[in-house]
C-alpha positions in Angstrom: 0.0 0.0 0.0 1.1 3.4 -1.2 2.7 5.1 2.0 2.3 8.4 1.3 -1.2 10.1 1.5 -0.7 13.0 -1.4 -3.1 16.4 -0.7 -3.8 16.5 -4.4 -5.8 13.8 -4.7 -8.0 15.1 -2.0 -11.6 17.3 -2.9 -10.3 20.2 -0.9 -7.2 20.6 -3.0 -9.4 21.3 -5.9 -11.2 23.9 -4.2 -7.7 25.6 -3.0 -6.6 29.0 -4.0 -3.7 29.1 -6.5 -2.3 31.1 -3.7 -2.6 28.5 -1.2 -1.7 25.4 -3.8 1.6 27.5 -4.5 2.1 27.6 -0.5 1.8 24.3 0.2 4.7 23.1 -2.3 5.1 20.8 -5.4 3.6 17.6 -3.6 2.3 18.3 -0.1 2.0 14.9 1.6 2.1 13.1 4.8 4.3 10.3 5.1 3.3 7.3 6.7 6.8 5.4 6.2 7.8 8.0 9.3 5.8 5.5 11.6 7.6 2.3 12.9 4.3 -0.1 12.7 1.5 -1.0 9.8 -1.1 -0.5 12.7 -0.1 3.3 13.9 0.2 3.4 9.9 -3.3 2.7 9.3 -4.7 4.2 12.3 -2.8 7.6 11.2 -3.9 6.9 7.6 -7.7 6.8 8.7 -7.8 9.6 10.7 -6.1 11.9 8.0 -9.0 11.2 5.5 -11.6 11.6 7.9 -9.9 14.7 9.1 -9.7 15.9 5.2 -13.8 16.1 5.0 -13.9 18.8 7.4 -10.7 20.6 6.4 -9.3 22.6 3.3 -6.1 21.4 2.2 -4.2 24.7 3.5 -5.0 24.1 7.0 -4.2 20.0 6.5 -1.0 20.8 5.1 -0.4 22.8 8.3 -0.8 20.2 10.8 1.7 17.7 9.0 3.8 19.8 11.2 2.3 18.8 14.2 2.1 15.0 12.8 6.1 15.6 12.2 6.6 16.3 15.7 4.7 13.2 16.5 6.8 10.6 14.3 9.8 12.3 15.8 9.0 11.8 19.4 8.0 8.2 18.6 11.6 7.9 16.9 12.7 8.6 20.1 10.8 7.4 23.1 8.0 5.1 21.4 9.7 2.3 19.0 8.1 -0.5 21.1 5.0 0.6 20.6 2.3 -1.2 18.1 -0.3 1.0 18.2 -1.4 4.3 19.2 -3.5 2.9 21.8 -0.5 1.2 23.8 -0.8 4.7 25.3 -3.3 6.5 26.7 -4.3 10.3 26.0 -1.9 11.7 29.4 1.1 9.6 28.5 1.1 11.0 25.0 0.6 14.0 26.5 3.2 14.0 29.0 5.8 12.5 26.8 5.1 15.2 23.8 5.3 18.0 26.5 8.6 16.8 27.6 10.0 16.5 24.1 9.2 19.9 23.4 10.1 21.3 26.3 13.8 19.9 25.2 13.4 21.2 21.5 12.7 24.9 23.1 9.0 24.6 21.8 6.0 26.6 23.7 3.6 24.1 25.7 0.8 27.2 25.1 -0.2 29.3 22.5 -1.7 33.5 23.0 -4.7 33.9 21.0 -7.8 36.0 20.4 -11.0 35.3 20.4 -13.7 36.5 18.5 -13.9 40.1 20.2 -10.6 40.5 20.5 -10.4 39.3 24.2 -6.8 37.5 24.7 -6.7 34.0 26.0 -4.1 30.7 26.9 -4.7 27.8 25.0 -3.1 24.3 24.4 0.1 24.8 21.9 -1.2 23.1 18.7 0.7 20.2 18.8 -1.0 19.1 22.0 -4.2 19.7 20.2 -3.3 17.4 17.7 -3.0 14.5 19.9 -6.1 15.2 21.7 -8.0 15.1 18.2 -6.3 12.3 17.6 -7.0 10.5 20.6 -10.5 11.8 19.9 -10.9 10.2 17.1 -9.1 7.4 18.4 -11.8 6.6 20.8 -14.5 7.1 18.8 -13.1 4.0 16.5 -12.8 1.8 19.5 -14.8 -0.9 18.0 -17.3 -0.9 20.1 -20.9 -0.4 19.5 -21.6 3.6 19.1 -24.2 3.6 22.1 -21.9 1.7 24.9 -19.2 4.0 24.0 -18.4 8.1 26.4 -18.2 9.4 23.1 -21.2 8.9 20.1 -20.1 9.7 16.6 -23.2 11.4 15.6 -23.0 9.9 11.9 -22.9 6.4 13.0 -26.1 6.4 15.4 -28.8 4.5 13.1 -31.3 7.8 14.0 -32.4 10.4 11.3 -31.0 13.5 13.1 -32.8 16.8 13.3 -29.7 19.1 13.0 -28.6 22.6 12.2 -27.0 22.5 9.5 -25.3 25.9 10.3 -23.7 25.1 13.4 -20.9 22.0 13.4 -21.7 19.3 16.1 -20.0 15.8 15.2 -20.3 14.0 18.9 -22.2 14.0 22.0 -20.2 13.6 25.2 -20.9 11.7 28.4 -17.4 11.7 30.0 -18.4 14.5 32.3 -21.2 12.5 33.6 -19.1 11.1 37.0 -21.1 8.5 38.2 -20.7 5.7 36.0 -24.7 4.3 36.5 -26.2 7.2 36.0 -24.2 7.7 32.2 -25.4 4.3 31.1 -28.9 5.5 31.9 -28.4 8.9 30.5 -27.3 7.1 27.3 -30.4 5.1 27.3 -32.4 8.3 27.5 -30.5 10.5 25.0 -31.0 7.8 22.6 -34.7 8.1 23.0 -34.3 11.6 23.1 -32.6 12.3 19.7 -35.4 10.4 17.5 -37.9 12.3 18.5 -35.9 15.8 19.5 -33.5 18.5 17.6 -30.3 17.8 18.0 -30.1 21.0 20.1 -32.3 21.0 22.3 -30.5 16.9 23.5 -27.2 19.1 23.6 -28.8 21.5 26.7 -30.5 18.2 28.2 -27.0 17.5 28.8 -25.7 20.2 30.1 -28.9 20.2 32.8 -27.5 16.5 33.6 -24.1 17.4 33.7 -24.2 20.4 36.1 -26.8 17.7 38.5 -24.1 15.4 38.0 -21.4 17.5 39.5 -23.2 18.5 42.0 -24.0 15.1 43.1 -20.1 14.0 43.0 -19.4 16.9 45.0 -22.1 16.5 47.9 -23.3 12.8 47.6 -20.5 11.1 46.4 -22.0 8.0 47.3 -24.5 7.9 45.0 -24.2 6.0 41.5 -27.6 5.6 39.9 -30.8 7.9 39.6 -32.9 4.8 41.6 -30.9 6.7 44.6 -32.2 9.8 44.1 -35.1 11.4 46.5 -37.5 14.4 46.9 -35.0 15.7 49.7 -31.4 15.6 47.7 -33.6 17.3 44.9 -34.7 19.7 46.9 -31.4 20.5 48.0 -30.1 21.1 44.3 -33.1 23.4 44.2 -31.6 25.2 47.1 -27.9 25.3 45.5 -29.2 26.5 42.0 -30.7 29.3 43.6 -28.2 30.5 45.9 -24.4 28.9 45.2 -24.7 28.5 40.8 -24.3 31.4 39.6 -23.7 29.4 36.1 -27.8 29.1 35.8 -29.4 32.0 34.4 -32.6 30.7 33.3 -33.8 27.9 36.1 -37.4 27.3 34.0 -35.0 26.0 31.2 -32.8 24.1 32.9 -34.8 22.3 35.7 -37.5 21.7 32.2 -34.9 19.8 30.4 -33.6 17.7 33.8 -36.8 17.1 34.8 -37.9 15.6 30.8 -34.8 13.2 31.0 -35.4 12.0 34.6 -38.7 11.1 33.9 -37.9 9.3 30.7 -34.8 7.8 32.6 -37.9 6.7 35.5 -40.0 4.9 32.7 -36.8 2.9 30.9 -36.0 1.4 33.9 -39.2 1.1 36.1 -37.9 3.9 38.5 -41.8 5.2 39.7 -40.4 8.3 41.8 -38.0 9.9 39.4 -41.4 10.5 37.6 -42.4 12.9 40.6 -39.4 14.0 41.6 -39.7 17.9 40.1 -43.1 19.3 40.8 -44.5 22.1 38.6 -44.2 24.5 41.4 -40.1 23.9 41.3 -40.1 25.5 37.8 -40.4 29.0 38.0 -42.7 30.7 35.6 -41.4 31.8 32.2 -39.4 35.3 32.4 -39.8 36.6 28.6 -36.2 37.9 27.7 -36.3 41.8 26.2 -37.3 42.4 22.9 -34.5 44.2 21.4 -33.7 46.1 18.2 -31.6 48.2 16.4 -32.3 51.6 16.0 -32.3 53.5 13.1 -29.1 54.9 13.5 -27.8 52.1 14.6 -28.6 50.2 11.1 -26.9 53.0 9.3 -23.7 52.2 11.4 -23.6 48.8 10.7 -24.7 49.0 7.1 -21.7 51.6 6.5 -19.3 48.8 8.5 -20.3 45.7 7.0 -19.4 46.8 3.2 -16.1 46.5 4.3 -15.9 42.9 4.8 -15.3 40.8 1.9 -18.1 40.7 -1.0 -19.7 37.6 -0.2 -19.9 38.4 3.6 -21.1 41.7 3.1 -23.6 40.3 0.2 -24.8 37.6 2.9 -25.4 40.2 5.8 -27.3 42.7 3.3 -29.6 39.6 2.3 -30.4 38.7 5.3 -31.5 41.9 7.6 -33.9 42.3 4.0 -35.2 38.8 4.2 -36.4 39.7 7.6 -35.1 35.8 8.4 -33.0 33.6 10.9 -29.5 33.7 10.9 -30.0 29.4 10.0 -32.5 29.9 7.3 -29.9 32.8 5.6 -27.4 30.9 5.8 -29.0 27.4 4.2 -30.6 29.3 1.2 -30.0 27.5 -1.9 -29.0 28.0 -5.5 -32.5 27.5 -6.5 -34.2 29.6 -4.2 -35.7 32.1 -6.6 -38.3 32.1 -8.4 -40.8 34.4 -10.8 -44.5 34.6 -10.6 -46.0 37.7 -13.0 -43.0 39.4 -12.8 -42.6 39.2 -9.0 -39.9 37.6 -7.7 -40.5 34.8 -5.4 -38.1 33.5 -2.7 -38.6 29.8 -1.1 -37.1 30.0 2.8 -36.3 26.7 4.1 -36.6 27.5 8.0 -34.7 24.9 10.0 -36.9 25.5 12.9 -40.4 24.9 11.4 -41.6 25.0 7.6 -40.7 25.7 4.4 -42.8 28.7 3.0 -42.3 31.7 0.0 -42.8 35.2 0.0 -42.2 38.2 -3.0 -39.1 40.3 -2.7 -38.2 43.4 -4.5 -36.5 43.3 -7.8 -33.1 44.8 -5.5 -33.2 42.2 -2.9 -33.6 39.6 -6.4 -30.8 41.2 -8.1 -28.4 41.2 -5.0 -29.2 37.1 -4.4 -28.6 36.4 -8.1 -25.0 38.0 -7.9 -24.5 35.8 -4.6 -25.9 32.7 -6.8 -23.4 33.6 -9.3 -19.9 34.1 -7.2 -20.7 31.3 -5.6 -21.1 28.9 -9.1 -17.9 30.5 -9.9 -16.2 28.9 -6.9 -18.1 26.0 -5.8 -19.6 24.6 -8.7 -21.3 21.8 -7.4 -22.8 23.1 -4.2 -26.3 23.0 -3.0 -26.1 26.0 -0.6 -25.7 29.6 -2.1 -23.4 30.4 0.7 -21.2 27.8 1.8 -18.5 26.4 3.4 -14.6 26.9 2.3 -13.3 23.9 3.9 -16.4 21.8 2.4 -18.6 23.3 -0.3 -21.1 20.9 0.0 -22.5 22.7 3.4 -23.7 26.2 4.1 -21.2 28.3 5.7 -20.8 27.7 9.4 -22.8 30.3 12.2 -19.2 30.3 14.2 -17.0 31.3 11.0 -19.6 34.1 10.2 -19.5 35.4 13.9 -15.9 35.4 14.0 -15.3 37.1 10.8 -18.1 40.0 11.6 -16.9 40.0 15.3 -13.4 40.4 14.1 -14.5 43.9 11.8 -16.4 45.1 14.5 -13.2 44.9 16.6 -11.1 46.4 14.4 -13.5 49.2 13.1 -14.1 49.8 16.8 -18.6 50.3 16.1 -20.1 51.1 19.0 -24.2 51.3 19.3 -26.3 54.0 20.8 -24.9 53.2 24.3 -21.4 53.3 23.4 -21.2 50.3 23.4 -19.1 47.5 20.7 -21.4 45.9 18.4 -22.2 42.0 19.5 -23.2 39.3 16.2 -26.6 40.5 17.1 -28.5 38.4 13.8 -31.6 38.0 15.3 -32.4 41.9 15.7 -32.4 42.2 12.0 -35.4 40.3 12.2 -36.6 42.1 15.1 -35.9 45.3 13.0 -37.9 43.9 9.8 -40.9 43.1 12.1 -41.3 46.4 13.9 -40.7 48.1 10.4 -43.4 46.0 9.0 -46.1 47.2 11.8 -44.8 50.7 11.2 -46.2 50.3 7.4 -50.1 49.8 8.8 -50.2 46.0 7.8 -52.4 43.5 9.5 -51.0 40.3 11.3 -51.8 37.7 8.8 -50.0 39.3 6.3 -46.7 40.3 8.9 -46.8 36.6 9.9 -47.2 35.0 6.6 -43.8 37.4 5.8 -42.1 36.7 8.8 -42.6 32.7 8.1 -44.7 32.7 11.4 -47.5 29.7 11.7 -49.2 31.9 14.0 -50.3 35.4 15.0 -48.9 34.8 18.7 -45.9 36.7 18.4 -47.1 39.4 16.1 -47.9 41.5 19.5 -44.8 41.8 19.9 -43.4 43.6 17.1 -46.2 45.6 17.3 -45.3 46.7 21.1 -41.6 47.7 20.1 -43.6 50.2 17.6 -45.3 52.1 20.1 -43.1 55.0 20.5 -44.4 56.1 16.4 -48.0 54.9 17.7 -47.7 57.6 20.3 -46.4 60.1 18.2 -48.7 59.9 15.3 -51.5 59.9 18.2 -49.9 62.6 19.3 -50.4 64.5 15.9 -54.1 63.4 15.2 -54.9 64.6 18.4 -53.3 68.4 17.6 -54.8 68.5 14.3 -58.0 68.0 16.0 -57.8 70.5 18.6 -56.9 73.2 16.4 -60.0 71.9 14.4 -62.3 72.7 17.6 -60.8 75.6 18.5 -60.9 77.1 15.0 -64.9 76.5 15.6 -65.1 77.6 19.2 -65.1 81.5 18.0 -68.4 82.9 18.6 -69.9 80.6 20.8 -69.3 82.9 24.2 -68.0 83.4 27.1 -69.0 80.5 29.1 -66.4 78.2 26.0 -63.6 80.2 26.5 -62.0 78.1 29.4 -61.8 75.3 26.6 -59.2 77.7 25.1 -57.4 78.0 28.2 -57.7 73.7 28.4 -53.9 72.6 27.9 -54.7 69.6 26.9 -56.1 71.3 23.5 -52.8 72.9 23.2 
């Protein structure tokens, strides 16, 4: 077998700039023949093609660096081993800090986030093992249910994902007590055939903050059959005066109570069923309705030209869609449409239903121009925005908040407050709405625009609009008091206090 795995055989290398293909050399490649053993060979082999679907060839090429420092520390210290596995994650670890510690190398690496905040990470070499050892363990052999880690793709369940944001495992390794992980796998599974995949992901994160608390004050306890009204009570106690990590207790005492109860009916445990009463969950707190102000849109309008075309075509789209950051973001190529000389859009909202509405000839001529730089690069894409590491899927939420987060940083834009812009998405749509109430139009036709299935939130939009309602009141009512008064003259005396009445003033 050939022992050299060449990037330009891969997908991603096809999709490469010229300026990135002239970077990465003649004939980038990893070489296997570096590794002392078939097995490490074939275990590194695998997990470079599965790491190539997810990657662009620039950013592969990169980490043969990383896999460089890896063949030489096994040179040196690993020769006896067969597999990557005769290891576990902290002695590959250990060892590869040691060896770089000798070769002068960083064990951490500076880096900014997103708004420009400066943080200590792992030096990327670490992270490389870790993936590795991530992937490792993912490819265990044994079946994907019994496993701490699920590869999402290999559970035998039609997912309901978003497409937008990247989520390739679920994790139960934080879950301490071993009993209570098998029967939170039990539940999850359940869980994700009838649920969205995100709503399962903050399930876990209810069962994971029980969990710690559990190993920290009942350590004893390993299963949820040893679990009473009085320990929950407790938790109820600690939530409200020791985590200050909950914010919204409704939500997170909703989704712990959901997989205790289904937890209580796979295994015949009766009093996990009553363990959270209604009255434990406090009553829904509606978060602020927000929007940006007119000013505010100018601001941001003027900044986001000066991101790249594509970005700034995608951000433009989308606060005159009136839509969801998802449902911008997985348009597709064949999204528009004509119907008497009206152009037609089709929204595919990844939260409820697929429905059209007419845009202006603009708004049509700005999406064709996205359609059209996009068939220029991509050509076989289904998505009109999409991914540079993988064409064949919409551009990711977190590289979209990054790169507008990143302008906003640099530009320094600040609100109304003085405040720094946040990747505030949905108040485009909270813009849209209030702007349609502004124009006098009924519900039905503001929901049917705004891809609601109901009137319900409709109120809403129209409540962020009362500041014109009052000031067109405001008018009507002038216009008519100058009306009376004009008509008061020659009525007498006994009328003339109206005149003196501020309120016709």
């Amino acid at each position: 077998m050939e022992h050299k795995i060449h990037l330009k055989q891969m997908e991603s290398y096809q999709h490469a700039s010229e300026m990135a293909k002239k970077r990465m050399g003649r004939d980038p490649c990893f070489d296997l023949s570096l590794l002392p053993t078939e097995v490490m060979q074939d275990e590194m082999r695998t997990y470079i093609i599965q790491r190539s679907e997810g990657l662009s060839a620039e950013n592969l090429y990169i980490e043969n660096r990383f896999y460089h420092h890896l063949c030489q520390l096994i040179k040196e210290k690993g020769r006896h081993l067969n597999s990557f596995r005769d290891w576990g994650r902290e002695m590959w670890v250990r060892q590869m800090k040691g060896w770089m510690l000798k070769q002068g190398l960083s064990l951490t690496l500076r880096e900014k986030g997103y708004r420009g905040e400066e943080r200590i990470g792992n030096a990327p070499t670490i992270r490389y093992i870790n993936r590795l050892f991530n992937f490792l363990e993912l490819n265990n052999g044994q079946d994907e249910t019994d496993k701490d880690i699920w590869d999402l793709g290999r559970l035998d369940i039609e997912l309901r994902v978003d497409l937008t944001r990247t989520c390739r495992t679920l994790r139960f390794t934080k879950i301490v007590q071993s009993d209570i992980r098998q029967e939170l796998k039990k539940a999850i599974f359940f869980h994700l055939k009838t649920e969205a995949l995100g709503c399962v992901q903050k399930e876990m994160t209810a069962m994971r903050r029980f969990s710690k608390y559990l190993s920290e004050k009942y350590p004893k306890i390993e299963s949820c059959t040893d679990l009473d009204r009085r320990i929950f009570e407790e938790y109820l106690i600690y939530l409200k005066t020791e985590d200050t990590g909950v914010k919204q207790f409704r939500a997170e005492l909703t989704r712990l109570r959901a997989l205790l109860e289904t937890i209580g009916t796979i295994y015949q445990y009766p009093k996990l069923r009553t363990m959270i009463l209604n009255r434990d969950i406090p009553p829904t707190q509606r978060a602020e309705f927000k929007t940006y102000s007119d000013a505010e849109l100018k601001r941001l309008n003027a900044f986001i030209v000066k991101a790249d075309e594509q970005t700034a075509r995608l951000m433009i789209i989308h606060q005159m869609l009136g839509t969801r950051i998802s449902d911008t973001l997985t348009l597709a190529m064949d999204c528009l449409s004509e119907k008497d000389g009206t152009p037609i859009i089709r929204i595919k909202q990844m939260k409820t239903h697929t429905y059209e509405k007419p845009i202006s000839q603009e708004l049509a001529a700005l999406i064709r121009k996205a359609i059209q730089y996009t068939k220029e690069r991509y050509k076989e894409s289904e998505y009109l925005f999409v991914s540079e590491n993988n064409p064949l899927k919409p551009l990711q939420y977190g590289t979209l908040q990054t790169r507008i987060m990143r302008l906003i940083n640099k530009e320094d834009i600040r609100d109304d407050h003085g405040n720094l812009f946040g990747f505030g998405t949905h108040m485009y749509r909270h813009h849209y709405g209030v702007k349609l109430t502004e124009m006098h139009l009924d519900d039905w036709t503001i929901a049917r625009l705004l891809g609601h299935s109901s009137l319900k939130n409709v109120k809403y939009y129209r409540k962020m609009s009362n500041q014109m309602l009052a000031d067109e009141t405001r008018r009507v009512r002038n216009m008519i008091s100058e009306m009376i008064l004009a008509n008061l003259d020659g009525w007498g005396e006994e009328y003339e206090q109206i005149r003196q009445d501020d309120n016709l003033k």
